[in-house]
C-alpha positions in Angstrom: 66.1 43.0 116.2 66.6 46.7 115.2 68.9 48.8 117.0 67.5 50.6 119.9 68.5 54.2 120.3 69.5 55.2 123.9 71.0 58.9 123.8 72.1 61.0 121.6 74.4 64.5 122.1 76.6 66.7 120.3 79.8 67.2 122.7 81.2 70.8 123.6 83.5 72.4 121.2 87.4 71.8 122.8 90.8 72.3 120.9 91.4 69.7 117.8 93.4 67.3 118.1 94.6 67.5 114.4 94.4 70.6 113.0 96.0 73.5 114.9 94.0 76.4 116.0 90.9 75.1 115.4 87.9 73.0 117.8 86.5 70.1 117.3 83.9 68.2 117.9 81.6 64.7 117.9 78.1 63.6 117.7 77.5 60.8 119.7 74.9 57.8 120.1 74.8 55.2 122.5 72.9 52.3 121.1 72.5 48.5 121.7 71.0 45.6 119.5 73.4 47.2 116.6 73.3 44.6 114.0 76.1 43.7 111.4 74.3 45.7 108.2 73.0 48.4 110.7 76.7 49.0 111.5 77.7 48.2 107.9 75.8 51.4 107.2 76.8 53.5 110.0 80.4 53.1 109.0 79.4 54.1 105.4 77.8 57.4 106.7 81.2 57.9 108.7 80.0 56.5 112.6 82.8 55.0 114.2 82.1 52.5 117.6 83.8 52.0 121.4 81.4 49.9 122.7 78.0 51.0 123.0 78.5 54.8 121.9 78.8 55.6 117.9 80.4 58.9 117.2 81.4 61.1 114.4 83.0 64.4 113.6 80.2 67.3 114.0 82.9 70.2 113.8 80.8 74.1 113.2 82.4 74.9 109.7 84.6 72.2 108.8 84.3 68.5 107.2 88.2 68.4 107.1 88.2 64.2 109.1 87.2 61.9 106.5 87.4 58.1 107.3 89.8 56.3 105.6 88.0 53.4 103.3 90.7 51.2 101.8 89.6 48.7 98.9 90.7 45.4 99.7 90.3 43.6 96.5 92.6 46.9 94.3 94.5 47.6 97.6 98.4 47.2 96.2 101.1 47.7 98.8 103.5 50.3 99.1 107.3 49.3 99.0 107.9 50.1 103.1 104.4 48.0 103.6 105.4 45.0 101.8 108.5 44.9 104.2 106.3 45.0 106.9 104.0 42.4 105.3 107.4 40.5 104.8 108.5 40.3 108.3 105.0 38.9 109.4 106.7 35.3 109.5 107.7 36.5 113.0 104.5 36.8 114.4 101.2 34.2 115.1 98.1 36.2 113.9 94.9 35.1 115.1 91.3 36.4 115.2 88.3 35.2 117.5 86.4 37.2 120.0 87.8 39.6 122.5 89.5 38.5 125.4 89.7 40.3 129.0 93.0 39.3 131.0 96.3 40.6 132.4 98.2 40.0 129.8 96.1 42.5 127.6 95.7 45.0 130.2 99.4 45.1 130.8 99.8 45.4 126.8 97.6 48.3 126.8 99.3 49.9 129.8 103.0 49.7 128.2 101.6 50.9 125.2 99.7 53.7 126.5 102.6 54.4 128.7 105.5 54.8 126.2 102.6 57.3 124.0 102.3 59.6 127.5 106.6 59.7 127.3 107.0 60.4 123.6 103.9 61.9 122.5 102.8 63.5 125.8 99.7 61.8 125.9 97.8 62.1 129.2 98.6 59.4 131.3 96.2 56.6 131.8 95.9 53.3 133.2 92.9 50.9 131.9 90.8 48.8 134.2 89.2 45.2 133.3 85.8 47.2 133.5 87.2 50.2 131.1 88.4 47.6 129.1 85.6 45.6 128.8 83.4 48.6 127.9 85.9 49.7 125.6 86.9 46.8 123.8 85.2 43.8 124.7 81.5 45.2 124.6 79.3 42.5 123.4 78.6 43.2 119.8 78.1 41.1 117.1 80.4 42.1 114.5 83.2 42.7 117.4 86.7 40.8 116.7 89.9 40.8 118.1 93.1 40.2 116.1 96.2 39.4 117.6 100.0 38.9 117.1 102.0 37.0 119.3 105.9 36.7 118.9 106.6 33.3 117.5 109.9 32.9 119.4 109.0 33.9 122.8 104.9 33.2 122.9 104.6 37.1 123.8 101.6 38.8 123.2 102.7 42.2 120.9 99.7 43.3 119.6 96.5 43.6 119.4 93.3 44.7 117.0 90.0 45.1 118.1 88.2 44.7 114.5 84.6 45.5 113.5 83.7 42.7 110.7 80.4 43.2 108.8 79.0 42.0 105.8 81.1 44.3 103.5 83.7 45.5 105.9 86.5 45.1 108.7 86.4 48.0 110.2 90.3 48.6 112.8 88.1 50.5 115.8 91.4 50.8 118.1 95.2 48.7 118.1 97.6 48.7 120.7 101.0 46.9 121.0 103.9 46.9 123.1 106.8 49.7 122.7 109.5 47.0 122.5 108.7 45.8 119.1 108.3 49.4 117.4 110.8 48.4 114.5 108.5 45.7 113.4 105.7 48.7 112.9 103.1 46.3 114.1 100.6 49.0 114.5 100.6 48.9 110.3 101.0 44.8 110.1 97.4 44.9 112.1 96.5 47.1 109.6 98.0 45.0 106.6 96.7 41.8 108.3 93.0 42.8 108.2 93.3 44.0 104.4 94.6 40.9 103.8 91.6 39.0 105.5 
């Protein structure tokens, strides 16, 4: 089934987030019936995914926001990543599809929070509905990768992953303040090189 096409826009011009004293902006789609080689190459031509809506950078006289394409078969660590990859012994990693539950929500919430405190991130609460729409969307190249903490069974992180025929694509991770030293934001990262 080819991907069906429900709306496309290019959103107003507001402050970027990234480069001072300019705006930004993003091209959206929302599409359905994506499948794994159409995504393949949207993510080639720079599309990113949230669900149903595909976006990319459209910013009037600059093409400064490149995606970030790391080759996993010449990918050689750095020294601080293999002490992250080192430390991985402390956590379960697991991948499967996304899950919607309390424990997750709760994840996000703390993580979300402690961003709004130290990075003065508007504050925001997610719902099962916003989550599910967000993260869970039913998609067929749509993953979730998770670490829990060996020692206590705690959920710490988690991935929401994009796999296609020639990619994993990381589409958004979250994972709880507590465990910052451990840079599990990176180990997610590492983990889905490594897959």
């Amino acid at each position: 089934m080819a991907a069906r096409l429900l709306k496309t826009w290019v959103a107003e011009p507001s402050a970027c987030a990234y480069l001072p004293g300019r705006s930004a902006s993003l091209e959206y789609k929302i599409m359905v019936d994506v499948d794994p080689d159409e995504l393949d190459a949207l993510l080639e031509r720079g599309w990113r995914r949230f669900g149903p809506a595909y976006f990319r950078p459209r910013c009037a006289g600059c093409s400064e926001c490149v995606p970030l394409r790391v080759r996993a078969q010449s990918f050689a660590p750095s020294r601080g990543q293999r002490r992250i990859w080192r430390r991985r012994t402390r956590f379960e990693a697991r991948i499967g599809p996304p899950n919607i539950d309390d424990e997750r929500i709760a994840l996000y919430d703390a993580w979300h929070g402690e961003r709004a405190q130290r990075r003065g991130w508007s504050p925001d609460a997610i719902d099962p509905v916003q989550y599910y729409h967000q993260f869970a969307f039913p998609h067929p190249s749509i993953r979730e990768l998770t670490l829990r903490d060996r020692e206590t069974g705690r959920l710490v992180a988690v991935g929401i992953v994009d796999e296609t025929p020639r990619a994993m694509s990381a589409v958004y991770t979250f994972h709880h303040p507590d465990y910052r030293r451990f840079s599990l934001g990176s180990l997610v990262i590492l983990e889905q090189i490594e897959r």
